[in-house]
N, C-alpha and C positions, 0 to 999 in steps of 0.2 A: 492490713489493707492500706494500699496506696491514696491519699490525700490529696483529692481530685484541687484543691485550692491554692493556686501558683504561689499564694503566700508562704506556704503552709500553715497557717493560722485560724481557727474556727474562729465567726464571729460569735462573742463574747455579748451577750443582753447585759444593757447598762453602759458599756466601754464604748460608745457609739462617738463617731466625728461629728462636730456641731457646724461641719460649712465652713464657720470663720475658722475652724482651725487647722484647714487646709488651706487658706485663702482665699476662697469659691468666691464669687464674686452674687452678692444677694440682689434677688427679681424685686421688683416695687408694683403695686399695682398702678395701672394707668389712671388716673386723677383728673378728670376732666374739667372738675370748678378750678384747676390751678393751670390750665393751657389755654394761655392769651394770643399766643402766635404758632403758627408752622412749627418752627424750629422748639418751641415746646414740647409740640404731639409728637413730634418724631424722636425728639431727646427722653420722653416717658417709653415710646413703644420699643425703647432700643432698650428697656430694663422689663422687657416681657418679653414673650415667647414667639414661637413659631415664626410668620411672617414678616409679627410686627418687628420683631426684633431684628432680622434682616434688613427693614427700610431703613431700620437707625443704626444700622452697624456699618451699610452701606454708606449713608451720609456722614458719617465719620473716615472712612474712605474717600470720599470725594472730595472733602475738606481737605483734608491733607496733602492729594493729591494737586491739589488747584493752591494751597501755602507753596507747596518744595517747586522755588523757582527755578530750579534744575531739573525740573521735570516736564518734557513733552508729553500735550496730552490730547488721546485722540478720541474721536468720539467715534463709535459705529453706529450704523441706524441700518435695519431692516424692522420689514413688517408694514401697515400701513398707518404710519403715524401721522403725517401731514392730514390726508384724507379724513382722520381721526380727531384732527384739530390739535394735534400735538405741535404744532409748525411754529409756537411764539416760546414754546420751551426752549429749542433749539438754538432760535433766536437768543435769549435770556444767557443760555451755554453758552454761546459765543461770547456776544457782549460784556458778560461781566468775566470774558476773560479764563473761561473753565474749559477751552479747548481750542488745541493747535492746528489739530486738521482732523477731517471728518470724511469718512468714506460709509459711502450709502448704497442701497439700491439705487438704480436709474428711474423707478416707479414714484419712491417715495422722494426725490427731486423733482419730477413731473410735476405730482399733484400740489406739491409746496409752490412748484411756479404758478400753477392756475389761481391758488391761494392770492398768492403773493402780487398777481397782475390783474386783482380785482373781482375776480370770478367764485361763483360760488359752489359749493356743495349742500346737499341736500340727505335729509335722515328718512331712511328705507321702514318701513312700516307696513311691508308684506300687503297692501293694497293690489299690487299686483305683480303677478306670476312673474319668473324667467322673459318668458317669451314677448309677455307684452312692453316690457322694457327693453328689449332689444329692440323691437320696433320702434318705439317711441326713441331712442337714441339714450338710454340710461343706463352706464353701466356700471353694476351691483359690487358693493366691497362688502361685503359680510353686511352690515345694518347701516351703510352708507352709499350713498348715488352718487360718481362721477357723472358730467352730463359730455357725451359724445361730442357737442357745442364747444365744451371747453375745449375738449383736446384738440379739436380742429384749430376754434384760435390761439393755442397756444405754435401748435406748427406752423401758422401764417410768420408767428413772430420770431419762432428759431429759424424760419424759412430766410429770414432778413437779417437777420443776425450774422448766420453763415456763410450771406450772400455778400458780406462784406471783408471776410477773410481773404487773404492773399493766398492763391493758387499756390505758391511754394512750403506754406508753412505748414507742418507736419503738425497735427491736432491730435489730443489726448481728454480725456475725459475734464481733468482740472483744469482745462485751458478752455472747454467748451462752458464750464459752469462760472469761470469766472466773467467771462461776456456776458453769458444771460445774467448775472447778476448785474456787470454793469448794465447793461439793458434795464431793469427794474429800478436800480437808483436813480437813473436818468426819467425815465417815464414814467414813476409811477408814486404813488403815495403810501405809506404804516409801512410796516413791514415785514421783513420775511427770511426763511435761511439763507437765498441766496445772497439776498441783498448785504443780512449780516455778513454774512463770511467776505463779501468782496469788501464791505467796509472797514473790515479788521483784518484785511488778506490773510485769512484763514483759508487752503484748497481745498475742497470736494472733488474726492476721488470717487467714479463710481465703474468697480474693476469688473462688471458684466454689463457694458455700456449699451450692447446691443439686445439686451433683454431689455428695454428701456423705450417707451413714447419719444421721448426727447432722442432715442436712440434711431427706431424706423425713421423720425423726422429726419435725421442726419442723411440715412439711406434715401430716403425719398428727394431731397437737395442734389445730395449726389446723380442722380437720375436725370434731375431734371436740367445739371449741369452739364452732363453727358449729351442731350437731346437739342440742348443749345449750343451743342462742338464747344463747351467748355473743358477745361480741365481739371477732374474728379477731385475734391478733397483728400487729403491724405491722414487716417486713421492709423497710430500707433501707441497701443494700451502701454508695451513697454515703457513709456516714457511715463505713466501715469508710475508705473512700479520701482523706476530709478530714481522719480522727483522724492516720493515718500521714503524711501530706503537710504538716501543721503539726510534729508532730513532727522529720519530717527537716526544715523549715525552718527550721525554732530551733534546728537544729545547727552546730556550727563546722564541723566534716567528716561526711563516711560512710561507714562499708564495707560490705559484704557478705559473708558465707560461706555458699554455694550447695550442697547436696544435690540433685543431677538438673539439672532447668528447669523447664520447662513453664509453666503460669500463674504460681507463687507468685515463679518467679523474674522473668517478664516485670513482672507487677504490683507489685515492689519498685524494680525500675530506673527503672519508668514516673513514679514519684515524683519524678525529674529534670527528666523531659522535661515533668512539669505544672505544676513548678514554673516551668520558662522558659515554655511555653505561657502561662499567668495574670499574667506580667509583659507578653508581646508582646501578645496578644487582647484581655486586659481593660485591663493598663494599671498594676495596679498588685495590691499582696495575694503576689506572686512573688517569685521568686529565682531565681540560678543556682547549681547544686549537683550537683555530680557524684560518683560515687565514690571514693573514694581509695585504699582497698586492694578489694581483689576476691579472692577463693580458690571454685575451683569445683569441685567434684569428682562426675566423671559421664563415663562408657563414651564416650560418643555425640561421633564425632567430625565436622565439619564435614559432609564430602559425604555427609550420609543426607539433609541439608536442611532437619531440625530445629530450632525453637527449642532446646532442650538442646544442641546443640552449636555453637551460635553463640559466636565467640567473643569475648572482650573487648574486644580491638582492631576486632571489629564494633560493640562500645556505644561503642566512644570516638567512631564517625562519628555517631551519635544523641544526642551529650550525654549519656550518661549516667556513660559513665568516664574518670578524668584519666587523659591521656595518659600515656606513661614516660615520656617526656623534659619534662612537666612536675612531674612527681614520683609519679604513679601506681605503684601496685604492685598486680601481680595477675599471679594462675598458675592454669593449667589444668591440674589431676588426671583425664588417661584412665581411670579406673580404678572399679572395683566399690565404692561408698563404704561397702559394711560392713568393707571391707579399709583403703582409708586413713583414714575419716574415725575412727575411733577410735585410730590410731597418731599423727594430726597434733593431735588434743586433748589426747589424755595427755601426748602431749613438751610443749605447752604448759604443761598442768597441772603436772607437774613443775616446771620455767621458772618458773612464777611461785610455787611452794611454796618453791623452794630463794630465792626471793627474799625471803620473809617471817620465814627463816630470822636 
């Protein structure tokens, strides 16, 4: 009879591998009288299992990623993280330095400005229905209340912002955020992502601009330019796609660190696949460029069918991520990113304070 065991070797009782004599690397349990700081808990959870281990294999990624100073590094953000109060993490990402550009939703730019220009948000406690909060001018993020109020004054101020742009200049997403930012550093007080990124001319790309508050704002300008025999702003996303694509071209490496999916992250990777596209098609002005580190953190696992849970070893058949076995790094966080993605920054944070130390 055929010897179903690719070895062909029965296993032997007694003759058993002890772990270390394959090199396995051994779990430790988590020890909580012995974790003083962040960077602690996530350095214990990175020698346990399932999730935990992910936060710490991730933050070991992000470290790296923010040491190799040959590496461009960009942040994506979907989902509603501002709203969520995630808005001073990004902040912290910026500032100390752990990202080169950032491309968002146009929503969760929105709600970072209301943040950021003093306005506040409020926590939803099923008080009341759908309907009566439409009424009442409340509108519902999962177990969060944007208030109707904000969005209006925030449109008063992108209203003037816009209003001050020259009729000839041809406008892009990064070039709209980087005003409101300056707008914020100028008027306003603490801080916020836009404010960072214009501080550290970091751009905020946001490549579905017109899915976006800040975006009808834009259209409604335009309107009101038109009604005053002005001449209409000019809207060109391509320029948002050339500024980024030179960018990562002039870079030695790239990484990524992913909040969700959805467009910002597709439209960040896609900057790989353009780069090789404009070497094959055209001929020349290309490159080949893949990512190098990867950290992704997002619920959404594979069989829903989602871009968000596509996984990285799916961009590495697209060009867009270096393999592991050619030296790629990248991990995938299951998880809720108002839970890990502030425990994998701080242990970073830390990491690199106790270094300047």
């Amino acid at each position: 009879m055929k010897d179903d065991n690719k070895h062909g070797k029965k296993r032997e009782e007694g003759n058993y591998a002890t772990g270390y004599s394959d090199n396995l690397e051994p779990l430790v349990a988590l020890d909580l009288s012995k974790v003083k700081t962040t960077d602690d808990l996530v350095r214990g959870m990175k020698r346990c299992a399932f999730g935990a281990r992910n936060v710490g294999e991730a933050a070991d990624v992000l470290e790296a990623m923010v040491r190799d100073k040959d590496c461009f590094k960009v942040l994506t953000l979907s989902g509603a993280m501002t709203v969520a109060k995630m808005g001073l993490v990004i902040c912290d990402m910026i500032d100390q330095g752990m990202v080169d550009a950032v491309v968002s939703t146009g929503a969760l730019m929105t709600h970072g400005f209301v943040e950021s220009a003093g306005m506040t948000h409020f926590k939803y406690t099923g008080g009341m229905d759908d309907e009566q909060l439409y009424e009442k001018g409340y509108d519902r993020i999962y177990d969060t209340l944007e208030l109707e109020k904000n969005l209006d004054d925030v449109s008063f101020i992108v209203d003037k912002v816009l209003d001050k742009i020259d009729d000839k200049e041809v406008m892009c997403s990064y070039k709209i955020n980087r005003l409101l930012g300056e707008y914020l550093v100028a008027k306003t007080k603490g801080r916020g992502a836009l404010k960072s990124a214009y501080e550290k001319k970091v751009p905020i790309y946001v490549p579905a601009f017109t899915d976006s508050e800040t975006g009808l704002d834009f259209a409604l300008h335009n309107r009101r330019r038109a009604e005053a025999k002005r001449p209409k702003l000019m809207f060109d996303p391509f320029h948002d796609l050339e500024d980024f694509t030179e960018r990562v071209r002039t870079a030695k490496k790239i990484g990524i660190f992913t909040i969700g999916g959805g467009v910002p992250r597709n439209w960040a990777q896609q900057g790989a696949c353009y780069l090789d596209l404009i070497n094959n098609r055209i001929g020349h002005g290309g490159d080949y460029k893949r990512y190098s580190y990867a950290v992704r953190i997002c619920p959404e696992p594979v069989h829903f069918g989602g871009l968000s849970g596509c996984t990285y070893s799916e961009g590495v058949s697209w060009g867009k991520i270096v393999p592991a076995d050619e030296g790629g790094r990248y991990v995938e966080v299951l998880d809720d990113a108002t839970i890990a993605w502030p425990l994998i920054v701080k242990a970073v944070m830390e990491r690199l304070e106790k270094q300047k130390r």
